[in-house]
C-alpha atoms as one frame of an Amber mdcrd trajectory, in Angstrom:
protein
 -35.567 -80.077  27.113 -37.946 -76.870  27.033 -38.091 -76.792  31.033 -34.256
 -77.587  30.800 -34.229 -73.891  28.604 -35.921 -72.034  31.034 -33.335 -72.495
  34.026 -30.912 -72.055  31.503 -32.164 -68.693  30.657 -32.523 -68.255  34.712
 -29.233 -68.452  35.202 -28.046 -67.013  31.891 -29.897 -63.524  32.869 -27.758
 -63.868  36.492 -24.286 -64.550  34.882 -25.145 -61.402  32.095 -26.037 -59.055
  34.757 -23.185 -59.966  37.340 -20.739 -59.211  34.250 -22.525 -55.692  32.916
 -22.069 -54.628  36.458 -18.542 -56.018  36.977 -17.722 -54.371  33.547 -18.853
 -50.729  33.869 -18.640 -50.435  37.645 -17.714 -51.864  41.163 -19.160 -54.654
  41.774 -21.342 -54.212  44.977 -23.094 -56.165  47.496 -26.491 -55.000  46.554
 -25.573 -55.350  42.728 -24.573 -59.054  43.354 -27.969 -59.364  45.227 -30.502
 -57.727  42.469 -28.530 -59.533  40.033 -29.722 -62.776  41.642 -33.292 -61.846
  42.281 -33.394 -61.046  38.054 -32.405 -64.608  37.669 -34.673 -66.038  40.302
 -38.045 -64.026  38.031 -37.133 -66.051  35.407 -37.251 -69.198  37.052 -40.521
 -68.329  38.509 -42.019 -68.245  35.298 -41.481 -72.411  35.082 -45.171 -74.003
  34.408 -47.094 -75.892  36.774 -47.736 -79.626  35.470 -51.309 -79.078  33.802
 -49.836 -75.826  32.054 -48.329 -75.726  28.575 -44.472 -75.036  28.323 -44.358
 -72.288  25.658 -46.023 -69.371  27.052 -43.292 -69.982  29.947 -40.683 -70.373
  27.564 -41.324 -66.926  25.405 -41.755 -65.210  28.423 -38.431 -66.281  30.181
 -36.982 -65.286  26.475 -38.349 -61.864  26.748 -37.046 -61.677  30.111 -33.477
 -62.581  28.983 -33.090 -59.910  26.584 -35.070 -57.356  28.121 -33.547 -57.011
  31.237 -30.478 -57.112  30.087 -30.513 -54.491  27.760 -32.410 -52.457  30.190
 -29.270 -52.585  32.881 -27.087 -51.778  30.075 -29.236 -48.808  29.412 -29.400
 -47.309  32.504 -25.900 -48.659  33.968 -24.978 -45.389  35.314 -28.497 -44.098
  36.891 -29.009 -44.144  39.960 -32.312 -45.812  39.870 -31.873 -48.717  38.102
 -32.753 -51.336  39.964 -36.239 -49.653  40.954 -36.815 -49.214  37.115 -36.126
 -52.888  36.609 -38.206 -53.947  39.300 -40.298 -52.527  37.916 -40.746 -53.790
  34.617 -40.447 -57.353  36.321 -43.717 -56.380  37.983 -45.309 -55.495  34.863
 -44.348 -58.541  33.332 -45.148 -60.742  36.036 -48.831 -59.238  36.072 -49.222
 -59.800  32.184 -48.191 -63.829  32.933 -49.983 -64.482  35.946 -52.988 -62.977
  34.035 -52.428 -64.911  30.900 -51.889 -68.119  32.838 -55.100 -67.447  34.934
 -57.224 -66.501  31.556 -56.083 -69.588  29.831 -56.956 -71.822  33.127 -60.650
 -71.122  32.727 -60.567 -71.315  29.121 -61.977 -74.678  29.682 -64.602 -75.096
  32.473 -64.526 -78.614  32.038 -60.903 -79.115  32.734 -61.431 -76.989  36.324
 -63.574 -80.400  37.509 -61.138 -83.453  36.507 -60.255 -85.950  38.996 -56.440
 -84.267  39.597 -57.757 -80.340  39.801 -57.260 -80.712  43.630 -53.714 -80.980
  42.962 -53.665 -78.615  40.572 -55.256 -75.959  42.822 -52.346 -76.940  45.015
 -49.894 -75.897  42.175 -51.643 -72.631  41.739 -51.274 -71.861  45.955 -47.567
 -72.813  45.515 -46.896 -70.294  42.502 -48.562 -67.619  44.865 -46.267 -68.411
  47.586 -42.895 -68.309  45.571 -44.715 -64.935  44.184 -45.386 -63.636  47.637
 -41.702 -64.492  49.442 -40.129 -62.646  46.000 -42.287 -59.977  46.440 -40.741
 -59.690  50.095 -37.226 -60.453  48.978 -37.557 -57.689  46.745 -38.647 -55.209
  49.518 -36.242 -55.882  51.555 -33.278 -55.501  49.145 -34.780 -51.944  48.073
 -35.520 -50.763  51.465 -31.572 -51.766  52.274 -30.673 -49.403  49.427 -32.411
 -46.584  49.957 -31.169 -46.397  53.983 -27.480 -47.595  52.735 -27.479 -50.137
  55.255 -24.155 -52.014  55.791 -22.053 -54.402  53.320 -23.608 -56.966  56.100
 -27.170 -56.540  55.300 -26.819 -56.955  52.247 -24.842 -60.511  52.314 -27.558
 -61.785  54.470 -30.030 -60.974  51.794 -27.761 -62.571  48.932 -27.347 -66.041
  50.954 -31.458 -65.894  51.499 -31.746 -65.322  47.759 -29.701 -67.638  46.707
 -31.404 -70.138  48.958 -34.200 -69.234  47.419 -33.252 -69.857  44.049 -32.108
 -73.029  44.499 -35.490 -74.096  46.255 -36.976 -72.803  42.917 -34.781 -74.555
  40.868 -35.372 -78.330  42.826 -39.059 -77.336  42.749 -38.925 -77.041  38.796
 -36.813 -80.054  38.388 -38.460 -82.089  41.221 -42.370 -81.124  40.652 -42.297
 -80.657  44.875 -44.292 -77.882  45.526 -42.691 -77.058  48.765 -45.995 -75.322
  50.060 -47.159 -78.718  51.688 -45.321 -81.348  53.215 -44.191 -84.621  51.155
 -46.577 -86.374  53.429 -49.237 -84.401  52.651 -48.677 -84.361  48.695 -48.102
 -87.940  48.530 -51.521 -88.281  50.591 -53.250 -86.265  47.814 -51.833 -88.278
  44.865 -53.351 -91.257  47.022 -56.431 -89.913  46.996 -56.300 -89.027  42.842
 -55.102 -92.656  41.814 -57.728 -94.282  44.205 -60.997 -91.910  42.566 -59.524
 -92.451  39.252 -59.333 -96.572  40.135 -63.087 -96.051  41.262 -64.113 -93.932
  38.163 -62.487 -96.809  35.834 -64.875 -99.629  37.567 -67.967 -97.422  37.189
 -67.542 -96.541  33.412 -64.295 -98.452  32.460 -64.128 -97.129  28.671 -65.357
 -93.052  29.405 -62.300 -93.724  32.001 -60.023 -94.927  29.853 -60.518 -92.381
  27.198 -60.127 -89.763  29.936 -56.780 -91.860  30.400 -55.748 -91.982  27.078
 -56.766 -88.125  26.574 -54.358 -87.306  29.849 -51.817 -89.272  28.241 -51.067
 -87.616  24.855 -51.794 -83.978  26.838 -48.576 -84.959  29.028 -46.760 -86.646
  25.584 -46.888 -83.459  23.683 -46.530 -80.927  26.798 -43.933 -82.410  28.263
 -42.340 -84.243  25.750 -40.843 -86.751  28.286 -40.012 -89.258  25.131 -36.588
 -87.665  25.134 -35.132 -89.382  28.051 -33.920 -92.620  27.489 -35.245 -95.299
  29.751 -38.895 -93.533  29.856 -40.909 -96.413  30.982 -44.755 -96.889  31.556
 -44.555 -96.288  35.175 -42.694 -92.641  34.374 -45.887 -91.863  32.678 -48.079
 -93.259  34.739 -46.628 -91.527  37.729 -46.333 -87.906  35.360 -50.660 -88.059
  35.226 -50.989 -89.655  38.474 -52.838 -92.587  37.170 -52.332 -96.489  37.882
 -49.724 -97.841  35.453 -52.593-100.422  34.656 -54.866 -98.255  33.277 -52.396
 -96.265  31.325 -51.206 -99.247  29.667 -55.024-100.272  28.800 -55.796 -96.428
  27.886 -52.984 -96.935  25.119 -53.294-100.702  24.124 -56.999-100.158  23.451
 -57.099 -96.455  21.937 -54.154 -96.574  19.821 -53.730-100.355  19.251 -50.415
-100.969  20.037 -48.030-101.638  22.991 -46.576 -98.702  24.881 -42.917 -99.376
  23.509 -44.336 -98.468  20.086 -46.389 -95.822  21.124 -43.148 -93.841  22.728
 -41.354 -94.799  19.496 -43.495 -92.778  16.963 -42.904 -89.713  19.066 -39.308
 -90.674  19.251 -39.376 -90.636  15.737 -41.579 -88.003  14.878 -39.399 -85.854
  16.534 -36.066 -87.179  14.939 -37.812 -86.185  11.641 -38.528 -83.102  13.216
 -34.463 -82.327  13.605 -33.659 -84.228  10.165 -35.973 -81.242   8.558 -34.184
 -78.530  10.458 -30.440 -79.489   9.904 -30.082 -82.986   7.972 -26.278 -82.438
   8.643 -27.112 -84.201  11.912 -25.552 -88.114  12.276 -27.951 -90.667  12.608
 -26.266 -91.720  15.924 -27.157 -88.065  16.950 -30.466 -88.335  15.804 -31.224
 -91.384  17.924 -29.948 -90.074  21.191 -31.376 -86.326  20.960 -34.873 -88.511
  20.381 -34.669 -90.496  23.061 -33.402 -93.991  21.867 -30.766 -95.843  23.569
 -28.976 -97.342  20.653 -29.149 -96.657  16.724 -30.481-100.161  15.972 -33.555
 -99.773  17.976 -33.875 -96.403  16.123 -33.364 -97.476  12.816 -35.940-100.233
  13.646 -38.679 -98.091  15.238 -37.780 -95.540  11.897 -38.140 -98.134   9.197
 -41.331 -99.460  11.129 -43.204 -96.141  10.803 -41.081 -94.281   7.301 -40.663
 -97.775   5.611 -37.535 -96.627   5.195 -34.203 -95.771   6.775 -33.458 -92.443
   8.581 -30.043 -92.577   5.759 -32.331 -92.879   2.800 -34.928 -90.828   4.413
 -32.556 -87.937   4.351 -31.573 -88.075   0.960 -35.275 -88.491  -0.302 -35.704
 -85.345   1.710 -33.157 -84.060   0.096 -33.894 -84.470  -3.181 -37.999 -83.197
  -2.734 -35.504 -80.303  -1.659 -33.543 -79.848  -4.458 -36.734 -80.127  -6.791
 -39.109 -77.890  -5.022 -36.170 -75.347  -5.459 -35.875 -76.037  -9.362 -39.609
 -76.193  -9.669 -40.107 -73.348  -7.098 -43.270 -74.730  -5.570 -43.461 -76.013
  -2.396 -43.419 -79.581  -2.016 -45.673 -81.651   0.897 -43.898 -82.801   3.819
 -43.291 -86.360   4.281 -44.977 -87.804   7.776 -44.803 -90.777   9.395 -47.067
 -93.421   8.950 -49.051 -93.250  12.007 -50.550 -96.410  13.705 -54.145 -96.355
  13.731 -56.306 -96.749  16.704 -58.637-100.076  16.972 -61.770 -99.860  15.872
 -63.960-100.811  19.146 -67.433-101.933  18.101
């Protein structure tokens, strides 16, 4: 849903800036093509797979109301766009460095099994960076010799092309900076050392496993999509769909169906608190489930109780925290302990 938001906002920041310029002035060729290379920024800012979401997300926020309210600012100057540009620079600097701070954070992480690929994920980022960098050029050179209308449609069909390469590579994972051959040969490799790793030290593997698992659970949150099976997750941490259902079965003590289902339902708990106006058939489908009798199963199994009466207990802690103005504790899911391995 989050990475959903953030070619949302891409395109949201490319529709508002098409319209200012429509609005308060002729629409140009060059407008049309610095409006699209706003939009494409913010869907440069989508995370690599080992990255959290959120500093992505407040960024492409900040981006979407920044710039904007910038054009609107300086709709009539003549030097808009460079000002813009600008600030898009600036930004970009501030998250490149954030993202590259927070990578080293942890040495450790810098010499898992899968940091190959993720080195590979860095390169790519620097490659989109570089070609927008050039894109950019180009389009301000054109304006400042007034080339023809021409020019400047040949620049708008390469940045559009562009943007939707970005797009497929944030909805695909594809990297585009080596061939599928090539990453497909590398994911070989990872699954294969993490296969040998597992024979040499099978339980320090399979906590690494299980450790990989619940990183890519609450990152990516791919619980919401109904139909999320064991090999989806497996395939997300580039791990054997053996080991990942060992990693789970023997750390948390359950079967992988279950597991999924108390994030399912943590998170439908998570909505109920935010707007309990929601219907339970809602709640089931935002969180993932595929019908509401699986959800009122997996919801009774971990609230011993029904999402219906769940709401109107919450409700009622509501009511009385107000009359007793204090703040009353949250109710949480029962969570499912892990085994105890002797």
């Amino acid at each position: 849903m989050y990475y959903a938001t953030i070619r949302i906002l891409s395109l949201l920041v490319m529709v508002s800036m098409v319209i200012l310029d429509w609005a308060f002035k002729p629409l140009t060729p060059c407008d049309l093509c610095f409006d699209v290379m706003c939009g494409i920024a913010v869907c440069l800012l989508f995370p690599s797979s080992y990255e959290d979401v959120t500093p992505s997300l407040v960024f492409a926020l900040g981006y979407t109301a920044l710039i904007p309210l910038l054009a609107l600012l300086l709709i009539h100057s003549h030097s808009r766009n460079e000002v813009i540009f600008f600030l898009i620079i600036i930004l970009n600097f501030v998250y490149a460095v954030y993202r590259g701070s927070s990578k080293f954070r942890n040495i450790r992480s810098l010499f898992r099994i899968d940091a190959v690929w993720c080195s590979v994920e860095d390169y790519a980022r620097m490659f989109f960076d570089c070609v927008y960098a050039m894109l950019a050029i180009l389009l301000l050179m054109a304006q400042k010799n007034d080339l023809g209308a021409w020019a400047f449609y040949l620049l708008l069909l390469m940045m559009l092309g562009f943007y939707l390469l970005v797009v497929v590579r944030a909805h695909t994972g594809k990297t585009f900076f080596l061939s599928i051959k090539k990453e497909s040969e590398i994911k070989d490799i990872i699954r294969s050392n993490m296969a040998a790793a597992a024979e040499e030290a099978p339980e320090e593997h399979l906590n690494a496993v299980y450790t990989r698992v619940l990183r890519y659970m609450e990152r990516k949150k791919p619980y919401l999509v109904d139909g999320f099976n064991v090999e989806d997750l497996a395939e997300g941490i580039f791990c054997n769909r053996s080991y990942v259902s060992k990693a789970i079965n023997y750390y948390y003590g359950r079967n992988f169906k279950q597991f999924v289902n108390y994030y399912r339902v943590c998170y439908a708990i998570e909505l109920m608190r935010r707007d309990r106006r929601i219907k339970v058939i809602d709640l089931a489908m935002m969180s993932g489930f595929h019908s509401v009798v699986s959800f009122n199963m997996a919801f009774k199994l971990f609230m011993n109780t029904t999402p219906s009466a769940y709401s109107a207990q919450l409700h009622a802690r509501e009511n009385a925290s107000k009359s007793n103005k204090q703040r009353t504790p949250a109710l949480k899911p029962i969570p499912i302990p892990p085994q105890e391995k002797s």
